[in-house]
N, C-alpha and C positions, 0 to 999 in steps of 0.2 A: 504494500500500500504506500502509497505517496505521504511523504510528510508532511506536514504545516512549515515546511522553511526547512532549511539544511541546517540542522545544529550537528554541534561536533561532541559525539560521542566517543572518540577515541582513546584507547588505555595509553597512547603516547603522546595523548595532550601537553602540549609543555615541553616536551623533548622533540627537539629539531623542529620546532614550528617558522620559526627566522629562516633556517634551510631551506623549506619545505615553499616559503613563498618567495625564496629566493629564486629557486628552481620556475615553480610559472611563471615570477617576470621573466626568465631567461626565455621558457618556451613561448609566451605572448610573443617578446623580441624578436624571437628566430623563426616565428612563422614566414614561410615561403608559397610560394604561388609556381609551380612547375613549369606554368608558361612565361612567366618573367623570366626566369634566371635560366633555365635548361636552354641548350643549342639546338631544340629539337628537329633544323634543318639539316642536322648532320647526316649524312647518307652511310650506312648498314649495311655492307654486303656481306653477310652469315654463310658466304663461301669461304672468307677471309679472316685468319684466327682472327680473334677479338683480346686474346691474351697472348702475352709475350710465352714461348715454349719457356724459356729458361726458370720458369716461375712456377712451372707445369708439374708435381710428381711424378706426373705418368708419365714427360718427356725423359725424363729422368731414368725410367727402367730400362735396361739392354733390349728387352724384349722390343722395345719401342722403335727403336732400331732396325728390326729386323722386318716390319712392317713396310709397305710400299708407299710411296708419298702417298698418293689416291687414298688410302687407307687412316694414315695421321693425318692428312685434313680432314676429314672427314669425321674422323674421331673426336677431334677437335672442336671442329663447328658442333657438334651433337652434345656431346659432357659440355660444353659450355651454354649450350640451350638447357641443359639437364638443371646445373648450377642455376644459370636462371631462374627456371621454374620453380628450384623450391623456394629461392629468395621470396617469389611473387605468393608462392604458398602460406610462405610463412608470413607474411606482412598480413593475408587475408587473417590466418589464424591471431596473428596478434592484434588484430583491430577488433575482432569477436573478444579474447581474454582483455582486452584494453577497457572496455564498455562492462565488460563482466566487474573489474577493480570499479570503475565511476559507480556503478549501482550499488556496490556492495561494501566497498572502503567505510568506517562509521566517521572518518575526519573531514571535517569541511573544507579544510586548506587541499587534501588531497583529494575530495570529488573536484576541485578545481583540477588541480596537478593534471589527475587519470583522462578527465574531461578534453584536455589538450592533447596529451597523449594520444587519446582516441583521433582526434584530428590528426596528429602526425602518421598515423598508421594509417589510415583512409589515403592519407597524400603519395603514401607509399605503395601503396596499391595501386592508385592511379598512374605512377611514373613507370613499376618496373613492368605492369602491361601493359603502358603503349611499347613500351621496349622491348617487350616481347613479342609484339607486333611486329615491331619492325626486322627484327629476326626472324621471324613467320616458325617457329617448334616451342611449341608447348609439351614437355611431360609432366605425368604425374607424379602428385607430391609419393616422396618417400614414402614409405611403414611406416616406419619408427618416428618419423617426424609428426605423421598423421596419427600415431598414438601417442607421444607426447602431448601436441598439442589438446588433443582428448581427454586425458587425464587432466589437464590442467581446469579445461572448460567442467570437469563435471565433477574437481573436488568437494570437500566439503568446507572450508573454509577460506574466509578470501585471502590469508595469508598464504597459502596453499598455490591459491593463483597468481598474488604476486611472487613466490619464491618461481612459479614453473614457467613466468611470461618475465619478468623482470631480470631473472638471474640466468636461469637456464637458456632460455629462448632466447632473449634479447644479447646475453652472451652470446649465445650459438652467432645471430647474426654480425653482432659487432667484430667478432673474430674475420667470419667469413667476407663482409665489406671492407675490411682493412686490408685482407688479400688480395681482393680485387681490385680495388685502389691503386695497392701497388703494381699488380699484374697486368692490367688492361691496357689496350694500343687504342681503345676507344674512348673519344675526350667526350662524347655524353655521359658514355657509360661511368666513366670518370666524373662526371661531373652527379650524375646523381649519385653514385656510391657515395661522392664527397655530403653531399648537403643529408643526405637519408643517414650516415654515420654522425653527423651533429645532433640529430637528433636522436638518434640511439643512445649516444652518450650520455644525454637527461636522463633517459628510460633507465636505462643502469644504474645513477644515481638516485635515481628517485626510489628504488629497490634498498639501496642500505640505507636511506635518510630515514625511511617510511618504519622498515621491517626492522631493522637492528634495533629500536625504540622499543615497538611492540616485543621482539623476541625477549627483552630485558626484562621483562613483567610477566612473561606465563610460570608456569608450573613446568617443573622437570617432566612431566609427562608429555603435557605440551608440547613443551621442546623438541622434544624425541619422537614426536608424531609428526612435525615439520621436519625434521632430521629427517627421519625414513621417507617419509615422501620425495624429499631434496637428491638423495643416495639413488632410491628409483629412477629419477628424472635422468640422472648424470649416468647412470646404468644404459638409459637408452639412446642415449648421444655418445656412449664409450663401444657400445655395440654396432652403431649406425656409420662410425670414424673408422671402419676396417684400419686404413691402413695409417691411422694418429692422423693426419693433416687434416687442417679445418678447413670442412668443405669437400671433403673426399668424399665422394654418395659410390665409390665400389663397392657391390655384395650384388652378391647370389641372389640373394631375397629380396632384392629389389626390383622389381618388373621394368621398371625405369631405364636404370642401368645398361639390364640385360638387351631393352631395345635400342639403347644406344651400341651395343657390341654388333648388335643385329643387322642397323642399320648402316653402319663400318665395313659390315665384313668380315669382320673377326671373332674366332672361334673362339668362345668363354672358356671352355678348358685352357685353351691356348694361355689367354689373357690371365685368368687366375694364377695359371703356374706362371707365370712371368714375374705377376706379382711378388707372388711366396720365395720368389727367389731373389727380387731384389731386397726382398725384406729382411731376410737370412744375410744376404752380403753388406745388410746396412745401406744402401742404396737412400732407401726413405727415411733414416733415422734423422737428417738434418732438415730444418723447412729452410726454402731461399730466402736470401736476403730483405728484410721490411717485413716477412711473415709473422704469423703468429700462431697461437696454438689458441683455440677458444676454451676448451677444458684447463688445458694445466697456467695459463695466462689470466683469462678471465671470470670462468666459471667458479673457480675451487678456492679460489682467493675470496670473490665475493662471499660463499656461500661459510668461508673460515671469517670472515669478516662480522659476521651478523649472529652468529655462535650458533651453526646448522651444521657443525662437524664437531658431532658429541663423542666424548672417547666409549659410545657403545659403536658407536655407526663409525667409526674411525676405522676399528675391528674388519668392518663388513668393507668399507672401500680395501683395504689391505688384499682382504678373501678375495674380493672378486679383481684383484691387480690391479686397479686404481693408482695411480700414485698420488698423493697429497700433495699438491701445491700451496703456498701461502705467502710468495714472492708477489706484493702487489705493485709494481714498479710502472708495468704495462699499465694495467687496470686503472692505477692512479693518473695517467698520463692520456688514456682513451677517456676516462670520466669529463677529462679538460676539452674534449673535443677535436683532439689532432689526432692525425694515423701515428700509427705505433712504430717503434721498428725495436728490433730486437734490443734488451739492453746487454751492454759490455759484461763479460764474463771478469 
């Protein structure tokens, strides 16, 4: 039911409220309009990589190599309409969990916040299909991305939503736009990667301003009911990342994938053993220069940031080979709004 006015019921009234509306004047400020600022005259020929190979994992494998040009373009132009599509996936899903936070958030500074947010995700759905357009291949979203997202839309509580839309999801993407930023020979594509990761940056921060307040006030049970939910989430992005790089959609069990092999010409036995063997020679173990990792960079840090990595669930990432990250250098630096690049070892 509708309320008599938006009063602010929240348990973290008082903590980060200054933050909290620091953040919507930012997002008021950075509202953008797609057809002012984008070069959408820019001409798209999706016969013609869109990303530099050197940037590429898969340019990366020997196997890769052994493939016929006809084949690596092709490969190329395809996993790169792949990457796209979930982008566009995923923006639709977070413009659904974005409205799911505005309705259900109990703080009034934050149905503002979520409210904008929700705008920022509609803009973004509007940008990456026309661009999908203009590339003319749509596939479908991921599994796992499509169950993530699910679980998120149908928890039980809206913290629940914000840890699986703000932390997970919004990570996932801000990783994967950083890549592309860096990767791409196309200055649209570049250009809205740039303005869509300004805005992600909020999105992120609005996640520990918001949640790190509230998680400081429930009950150890609590906690640990966000915790396990959090663990799940990163379970299916740790499953979905075959081969660690953000934004890597190879697997089996992706229909997706599998027609982008299809439509190459190349034989998935083939491809997978290729994989498994650059992965054994370490091949993939380094990401290229300006990369990032969204799991061990952005995800695992926020989620250690907000105290969603309780030493029971610490246990459970260890089991299922997780490794813990809590290096927030990147994270702190993406929150700012500039593309990441690896820091100095």
């Amino acid at each position: 039911q509708a309320e008599d006015g938006i009063r602010d019921r929240s348990p973290s009234r008082g903590l980060g409220d200054v933050y909290k509306r620091q953040l919507y004047k930012r997002a008021k400020q950075n509202q953008w309009d797609s057809d002012d600022v984008l070069p959408w005259d820019t001409q798209v020929d999706p016969s013609k990589p869109l990303m530099d190979d050197r940037a590429s994992l898969f340019h990366r494998m020997p196997f890769f190599s052994r493939l016929s040009k006809s084949q690596r373009e092709t490969f190329t132009a395809h996993s790169t309409a792949q990457l796209l599509s979930q982008f566009l996936h995923g923006e639709q899903g977070a413009l659904m969990t974005a409205a799911c936070v505005t309705h259900s958030v109990p703080d009034a500074t934050a149905k503002l916040y979520a409210a904008s947010q929700t705008m920022d995700e509609a803009r973004h759905v509007e940008v990456y299909a026309r661009y999908c357009d203009k590339v003319a291949m749509v596939y479908p979203m991921t599994p796992w991305l499509k169950t993530l997202i699910d679980a998120t839309l149908k928890s039980d509580r809206y913290e629940k939503i914000m840890i699986g839309m703000n932390m997970i999801v919004e990570g996932l993407a801000l990783g994967a736009f950083n890549n592309m930023y860096h990767s791409t020979q196309c200055p649209l594509l570049k250009a809205i990667t740039f303005n869509v990761m300004r805005d992600e940056s909020r999105h992120v921060s609005f996640g520990h301003v918001y949640l790190g307040a509230v998680i400081a006030k429930l009950d150890e049970a609590e906690v640990e009911d966000l915790a396990e939910f959090a663990f799940n989430a990163v379970c299916l992005v740790a499953k979905g990342s075959q081969t660690g790089g953000a934004g890597t959609l190879a697997s089996r069990a992706d229909p997706g994938f599998m027609q982008v092999l299809h439509n190459s010409g190349i034989d998935p036995d083939d491809f997978f053993k290729g994989m498994a063997d650059a992965v054994h020679a370490g091949v993939l173990t380094e990401l290229p220069l300006g990369q990032i990792h969204s799991m061990k960079d952005l995800m695992l840090p926020a989620l250690a940031r907000v105290g969603l990595i309780t030493p029971r669930v610490q246990k459970k990432y260890e089991e299922a080979g997780i490794p813990l990250a809590t290096d927030m250098r990147i994270l702190h630096k993406m929150e700012g709004g500039a593309p990441a690049m690896q820091p100095a070892a």
